[in-house]
C-alpha positions in Angstrom: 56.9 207.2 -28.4 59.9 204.7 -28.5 60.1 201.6 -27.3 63.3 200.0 -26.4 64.7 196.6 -25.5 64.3 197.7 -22.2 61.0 198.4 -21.8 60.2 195.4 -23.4 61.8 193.4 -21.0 60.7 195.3 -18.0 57.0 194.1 -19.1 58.2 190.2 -19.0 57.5 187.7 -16.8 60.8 186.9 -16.7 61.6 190.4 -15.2 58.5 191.0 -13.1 58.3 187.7 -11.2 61.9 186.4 -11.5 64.5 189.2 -10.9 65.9 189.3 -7.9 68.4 191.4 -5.6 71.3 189.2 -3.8 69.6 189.7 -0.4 65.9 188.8 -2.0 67.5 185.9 -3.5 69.5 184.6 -0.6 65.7 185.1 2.1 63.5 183.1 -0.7 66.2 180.5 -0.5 66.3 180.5 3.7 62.7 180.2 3.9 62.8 177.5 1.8 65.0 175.4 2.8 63.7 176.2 6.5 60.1 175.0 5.4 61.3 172.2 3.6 63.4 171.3 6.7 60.7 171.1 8.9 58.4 169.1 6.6 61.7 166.8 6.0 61.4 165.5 9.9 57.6 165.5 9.9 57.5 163.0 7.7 60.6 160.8 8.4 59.5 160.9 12.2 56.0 159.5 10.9 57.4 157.1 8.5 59.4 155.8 11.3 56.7 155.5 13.5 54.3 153.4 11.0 57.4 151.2 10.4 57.9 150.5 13.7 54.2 149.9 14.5 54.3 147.4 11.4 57.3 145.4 12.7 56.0 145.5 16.3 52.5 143.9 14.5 54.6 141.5 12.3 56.6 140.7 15.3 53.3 139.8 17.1 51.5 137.7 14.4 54.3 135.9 14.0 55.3 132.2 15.4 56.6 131.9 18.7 59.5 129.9 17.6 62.6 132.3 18.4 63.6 131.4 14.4 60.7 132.9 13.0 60.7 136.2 15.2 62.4 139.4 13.7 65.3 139.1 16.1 65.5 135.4 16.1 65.1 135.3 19.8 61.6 135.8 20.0 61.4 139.2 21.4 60.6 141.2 18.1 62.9 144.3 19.2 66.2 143.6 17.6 68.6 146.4 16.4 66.7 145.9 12.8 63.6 146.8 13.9 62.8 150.4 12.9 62.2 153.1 15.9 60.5 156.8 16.0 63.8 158.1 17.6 66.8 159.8 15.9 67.4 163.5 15.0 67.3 164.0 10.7 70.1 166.3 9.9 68.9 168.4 6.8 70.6 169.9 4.3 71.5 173.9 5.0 70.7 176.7 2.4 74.1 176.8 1.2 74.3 173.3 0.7 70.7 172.6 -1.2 72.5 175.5 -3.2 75.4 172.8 -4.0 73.0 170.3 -4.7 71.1 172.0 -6.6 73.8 173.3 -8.7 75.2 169.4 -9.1 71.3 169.0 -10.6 71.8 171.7 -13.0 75.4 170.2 -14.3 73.9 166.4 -14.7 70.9 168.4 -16.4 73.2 170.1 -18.9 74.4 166.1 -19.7 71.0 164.9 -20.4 71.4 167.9 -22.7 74.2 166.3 -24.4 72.9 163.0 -24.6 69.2 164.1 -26.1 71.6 166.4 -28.7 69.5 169.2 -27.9 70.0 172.6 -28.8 71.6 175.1 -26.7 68.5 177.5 -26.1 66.0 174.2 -25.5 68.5 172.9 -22.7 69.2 176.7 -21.1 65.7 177.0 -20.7 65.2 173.5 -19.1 67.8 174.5 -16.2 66.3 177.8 -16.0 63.2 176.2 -15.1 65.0 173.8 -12.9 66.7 176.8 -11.1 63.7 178.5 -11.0 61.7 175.6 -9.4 64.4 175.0 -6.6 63.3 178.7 -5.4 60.5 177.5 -3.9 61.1 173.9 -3.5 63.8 171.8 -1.6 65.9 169.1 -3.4 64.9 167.0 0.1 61.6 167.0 -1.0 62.2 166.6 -4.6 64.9 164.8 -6.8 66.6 166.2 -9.2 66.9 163.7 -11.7 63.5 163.6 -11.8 62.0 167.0 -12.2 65.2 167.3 -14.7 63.6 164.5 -17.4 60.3 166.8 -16.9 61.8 170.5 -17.2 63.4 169.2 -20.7 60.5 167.9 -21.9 58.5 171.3 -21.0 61.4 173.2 -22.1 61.1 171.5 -25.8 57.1 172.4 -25.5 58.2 175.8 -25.1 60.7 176.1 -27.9 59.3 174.0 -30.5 56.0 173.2 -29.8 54.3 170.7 -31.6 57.6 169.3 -33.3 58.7 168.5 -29.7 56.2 165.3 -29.8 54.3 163.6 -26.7 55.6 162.4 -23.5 55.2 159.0 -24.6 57.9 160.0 -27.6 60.1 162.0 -24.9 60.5 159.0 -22.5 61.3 157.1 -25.7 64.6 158.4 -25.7 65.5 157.9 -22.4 66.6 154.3 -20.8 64.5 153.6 -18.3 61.8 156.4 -18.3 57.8 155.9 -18.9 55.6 158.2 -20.1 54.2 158.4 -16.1 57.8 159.5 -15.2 57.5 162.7 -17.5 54.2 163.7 -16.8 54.4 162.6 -12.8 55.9 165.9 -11.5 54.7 167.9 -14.5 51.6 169.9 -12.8 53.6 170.1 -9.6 56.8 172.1 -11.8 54.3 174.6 -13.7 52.5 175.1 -10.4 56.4 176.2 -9.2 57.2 178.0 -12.2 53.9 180.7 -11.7 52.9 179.3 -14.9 55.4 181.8 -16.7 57.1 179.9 -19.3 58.8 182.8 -20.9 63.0 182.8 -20.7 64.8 185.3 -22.3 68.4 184.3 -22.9 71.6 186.3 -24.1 72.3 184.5 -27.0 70.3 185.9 -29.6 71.8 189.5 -28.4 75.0 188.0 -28.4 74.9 187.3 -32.2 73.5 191.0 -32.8 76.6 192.3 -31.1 78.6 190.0 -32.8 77.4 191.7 -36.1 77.4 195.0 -35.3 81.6 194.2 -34.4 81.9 192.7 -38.0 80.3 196.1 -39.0 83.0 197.7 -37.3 86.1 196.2 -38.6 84.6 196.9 -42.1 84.1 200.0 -41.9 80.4 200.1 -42.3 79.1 200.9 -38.9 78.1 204.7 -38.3 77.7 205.7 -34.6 75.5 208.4 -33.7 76.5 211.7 -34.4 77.2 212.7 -30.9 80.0 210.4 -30.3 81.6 212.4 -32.4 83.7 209.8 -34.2 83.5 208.3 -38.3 83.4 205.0 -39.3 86.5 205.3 -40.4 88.0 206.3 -36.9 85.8 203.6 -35.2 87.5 200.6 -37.9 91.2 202.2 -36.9 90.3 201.5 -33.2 88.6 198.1 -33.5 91.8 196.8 -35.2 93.9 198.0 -32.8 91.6 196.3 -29.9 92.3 193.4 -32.0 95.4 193.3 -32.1 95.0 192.8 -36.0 95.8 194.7 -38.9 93.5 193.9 -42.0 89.7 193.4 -41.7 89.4 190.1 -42.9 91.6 188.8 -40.0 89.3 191.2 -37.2 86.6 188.9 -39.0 88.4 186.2 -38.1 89.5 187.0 -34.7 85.6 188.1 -34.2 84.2 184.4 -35.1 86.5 183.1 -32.1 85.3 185.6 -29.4 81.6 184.9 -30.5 82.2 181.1 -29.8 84.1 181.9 -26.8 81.4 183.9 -25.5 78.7 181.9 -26.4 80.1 178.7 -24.3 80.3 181.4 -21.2 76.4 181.8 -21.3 75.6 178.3 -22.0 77.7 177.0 -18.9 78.9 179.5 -16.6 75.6 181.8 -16.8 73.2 178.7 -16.8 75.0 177.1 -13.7 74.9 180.8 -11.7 72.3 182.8 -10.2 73.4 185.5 -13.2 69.6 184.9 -14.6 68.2 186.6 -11.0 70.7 188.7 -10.9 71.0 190.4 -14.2 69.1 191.0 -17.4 70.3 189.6 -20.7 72.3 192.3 -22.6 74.2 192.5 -19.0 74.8 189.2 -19.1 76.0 188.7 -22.6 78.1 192.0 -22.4 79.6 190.4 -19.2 80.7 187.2 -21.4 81.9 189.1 -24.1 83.6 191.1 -21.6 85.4 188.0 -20.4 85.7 186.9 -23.7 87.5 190.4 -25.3 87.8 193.0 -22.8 89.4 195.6 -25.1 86.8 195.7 -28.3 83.7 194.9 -25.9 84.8 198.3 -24.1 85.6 200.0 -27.3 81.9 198.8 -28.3 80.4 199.6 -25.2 81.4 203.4 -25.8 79.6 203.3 -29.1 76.4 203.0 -27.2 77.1 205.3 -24.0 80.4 207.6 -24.4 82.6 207.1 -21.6 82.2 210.6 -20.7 78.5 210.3 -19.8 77.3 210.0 -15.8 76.1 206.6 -16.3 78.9 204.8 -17.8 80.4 203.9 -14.6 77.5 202.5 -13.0 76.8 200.4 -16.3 80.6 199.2 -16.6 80.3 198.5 -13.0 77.0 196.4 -13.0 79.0 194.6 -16.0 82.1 193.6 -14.4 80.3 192.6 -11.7 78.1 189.9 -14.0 81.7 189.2 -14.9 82.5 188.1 -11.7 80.3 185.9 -10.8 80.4 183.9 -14.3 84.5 183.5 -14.0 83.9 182.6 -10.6 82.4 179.4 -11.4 84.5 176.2 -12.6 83.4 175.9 -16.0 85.1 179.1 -16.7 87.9 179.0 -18.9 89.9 182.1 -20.4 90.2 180.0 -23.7 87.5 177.7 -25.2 87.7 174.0 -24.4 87.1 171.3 -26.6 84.8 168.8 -24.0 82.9 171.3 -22.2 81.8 169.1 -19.3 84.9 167.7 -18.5 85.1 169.3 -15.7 82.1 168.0 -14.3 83.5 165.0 -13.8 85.2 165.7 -10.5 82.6 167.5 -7.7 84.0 169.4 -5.2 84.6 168.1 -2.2 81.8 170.2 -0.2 79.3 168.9 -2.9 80.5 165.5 -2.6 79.8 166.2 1.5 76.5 167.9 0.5 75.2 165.0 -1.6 76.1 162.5 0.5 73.9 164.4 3.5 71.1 164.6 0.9 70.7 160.7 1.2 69.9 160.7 4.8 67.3 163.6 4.7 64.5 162.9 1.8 61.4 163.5 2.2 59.6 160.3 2.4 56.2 160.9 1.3 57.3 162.4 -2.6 60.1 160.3 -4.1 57.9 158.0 -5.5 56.4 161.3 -8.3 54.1 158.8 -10.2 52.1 157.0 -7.7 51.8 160.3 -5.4 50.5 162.1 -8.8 48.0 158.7 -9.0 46.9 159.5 -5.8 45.9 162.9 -6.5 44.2 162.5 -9.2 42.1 159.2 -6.9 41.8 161.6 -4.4 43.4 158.7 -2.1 45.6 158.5 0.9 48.3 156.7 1.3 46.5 153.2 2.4 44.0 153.5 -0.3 41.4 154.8 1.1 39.1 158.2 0.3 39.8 161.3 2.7 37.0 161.9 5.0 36.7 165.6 4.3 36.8 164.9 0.2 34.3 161.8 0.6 32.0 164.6 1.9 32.5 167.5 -0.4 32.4 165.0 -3.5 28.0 164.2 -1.6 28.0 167.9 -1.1 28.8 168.7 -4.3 26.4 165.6 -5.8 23.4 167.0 -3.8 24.4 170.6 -4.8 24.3 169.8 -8.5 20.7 167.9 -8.2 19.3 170.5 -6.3 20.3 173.1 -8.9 19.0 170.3 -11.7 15.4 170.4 -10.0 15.4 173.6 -9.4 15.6 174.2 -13.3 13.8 171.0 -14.4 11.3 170.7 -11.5 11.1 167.6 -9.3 11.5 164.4 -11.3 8.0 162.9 -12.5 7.2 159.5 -11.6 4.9 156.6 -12.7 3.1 156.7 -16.3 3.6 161.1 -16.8 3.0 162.0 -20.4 5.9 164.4 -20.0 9.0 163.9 -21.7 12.1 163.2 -19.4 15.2 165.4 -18.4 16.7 164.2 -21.4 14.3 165.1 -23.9 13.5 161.6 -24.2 10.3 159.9 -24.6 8.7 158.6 -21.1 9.0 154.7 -20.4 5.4 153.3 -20.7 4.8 150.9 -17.8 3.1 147.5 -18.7 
């Protein structure tokens, strides 16, 4: 039995849990964002409240000189004071998709700065992406499951040579070691635990050989395309647009790097990793790249003739329109790749600017929220009721089980040697 790429990659994670149709994409993200929405008000309605009950109690502990009341004239209910009222306008699906996008592009600048390499910082915003799925950038911020999702992403790729969090955080201003491991449990909880990411590149540079193959000469097809090596050279040079090998070569080197910026912007910063598989979306970049010999090789796998070529060349082209589609695009390779970063849109702009207003209150602060789950506190310090008395249950549970083994713990002067295997204290 043969085993292809394919099979192997239907058996991923990455395939099973993480491909998607448009319309299955577009109802994980509504219910999302509907969830998150409701949670959003929730909790800014109850922060409001407690804030108003504090200044209402502030307001009456305080002197009853006017000068020392919150308002100044004594009555504690001046425009500053905070109130329970007001309607939180949340961000829409489409616009957490904006956001969430802008993420992704900052993301691929922390990239830059840490000088990481291109397959470490894909798979950082393809756990980023994949994180934003099933949570809402109201209820988390970017910036800071970003730091995180690098940091697991160098885990993933290089593994102990990507060093501790404490070394991580060491290379960013202003980050602790509490920063990067904060939200870490919450993203792998998110992620499914499936850390695997397949990426295009690595097929990329396989195609990329296989052309160089071709314009030598040296690549045989199968025998029931029907066509030499010879005949296959003749029409790669003319795809090229080139007439000796050496200068296909060339010509080849340019397309690979020209493709290769395609999947490590405009198919990292698009839903083409739901949408697609790899060798789609690497074909659909080269496609972009050099329409005319990525056809030509394209036929050297399926003939043109056979039933399935359209559907294939369609599913391509249509990879191909969603990566041209985005703004990092460009027909010919660009020397500062983020530059165009630099300027949002102006419905991102719009979208941002909203997200201010409608955070959740209770997780911004990652690293004392992650404190307080691992105290099993509440926000005002004290134990949860319910976990006070499932930590007794679960103390009396485990001594009952203890006796039950051991027998009932022997008091005064016993001769028998203790739990421990100890000698018994002699009294006197």
């Amino acid at each position: 039995m043969r085993v292809t790429e394919d099979d192997l990659y239907r058996q991923s994670t990455q395939y099973k849990h993480w491909s998607f149709t448009p319309s299955r994409l577009s109802e994980l993200r509504q219910k999302t964002n509907a969830h998150a929405a409701a949670q959003v008000k929730l909790h800014i309605a109850g922060d409001r409240a407690e804030r108003a009950k504090r200044a209402t109690r502030e307001a009456s502990s305080a002197p009853e000189s006017g000068a020392d009341t919150p308002n100044g004239n004594g009555t504690g209910t001046g425009a500053n004071t905070p109130t329970p009222g007001g309607d939180v306008d949340c961000l829409t699906m489409d616009e957490e998709k904006m956001v969430v996008d802008k993420f992704c592009e900052t993301a691929m600048k922390l990239g830059d700065f840490l000088k990481l390499q291109p397959d470490v910082t894909a798979t950082a915003i393809q756990f980023m992406r994949r994180f934003y799925l099933y949570n809402s950038p109201m209820t988390y911020d970017g910036n800071k499951i970003a730091k995180t999702a690098f940091f697991l992403a160098l885990k993933l790729e290089l593994g102990t040579r990507a060093g501790s969090a404490s070394d991580f955080a060491s290379r960013l201003p202003k980050t602790s070691r509490d920063d990067i491991v904060a939200p870490e449990y919450t993203i792998v909880q998110a992620l499914r635990f499936n850390f695997e990411v397949r990426h295009p590149f690595r097929g990329l540079k396989g195609v990329h050989l296989e052309l160089e193959d071709l314009v030598r000469g040296t690549y045989a097809a199968p025998a029931q395309h029907g066509r030499t090596p010879e005949a296959l050279q003749a029409a790669a040079l003319q795809a090229l647009e080139v007439s000796s090998p050496d200068d296909a070569v060339l010509k080849l080197g340019n397309i690979y790097a020209h493709a290769k910026d395609i999947l490590a912007m405009a198919a990292q910063l698009t839903d083409a990793y739901f949408l697609y598989t790899p060798s789609q979306i690497l074909l659909a970049a080269h496609l972009l790249a050099a329409p005319a010999i990525t056809e030509l090789y394209l036929t050297t796998k399926v003939p043109a003739s056979a039933p399935a070529y359209p559907q294939i060349i369609g599913t391509i082209k249509s990879c191909t329109d969603l990566l041209s589609g985005h703004r990092s695009y460009s027909k010919n390779p660009v020397a500062e790749k983020l530059a165009w970063a630099d300027t949002d849109p102006p419905a991102t702009k719009k979208a941002m600017k909203k997200l201010k207003s409608c955070k959740d209150p209770l997780t911004q602060d990652l690293v004392a929220l992650n404190a307080g789950k691992k105290r099993d506190v509440v926000r005002d310090g004290s134990l949860e009721e319910s976990k006070a008395k499932r930590r007794k249950l679960n103390r009396e549970r485990a001594e009952q089980e203890s006796d039950a083994f051991w027998g009932p713990e022997l008091r005064g002067g016993s001769a028998q040697p203790q739990r421990d295997g100890s000698e018994p204290k002699k009294e006197g």
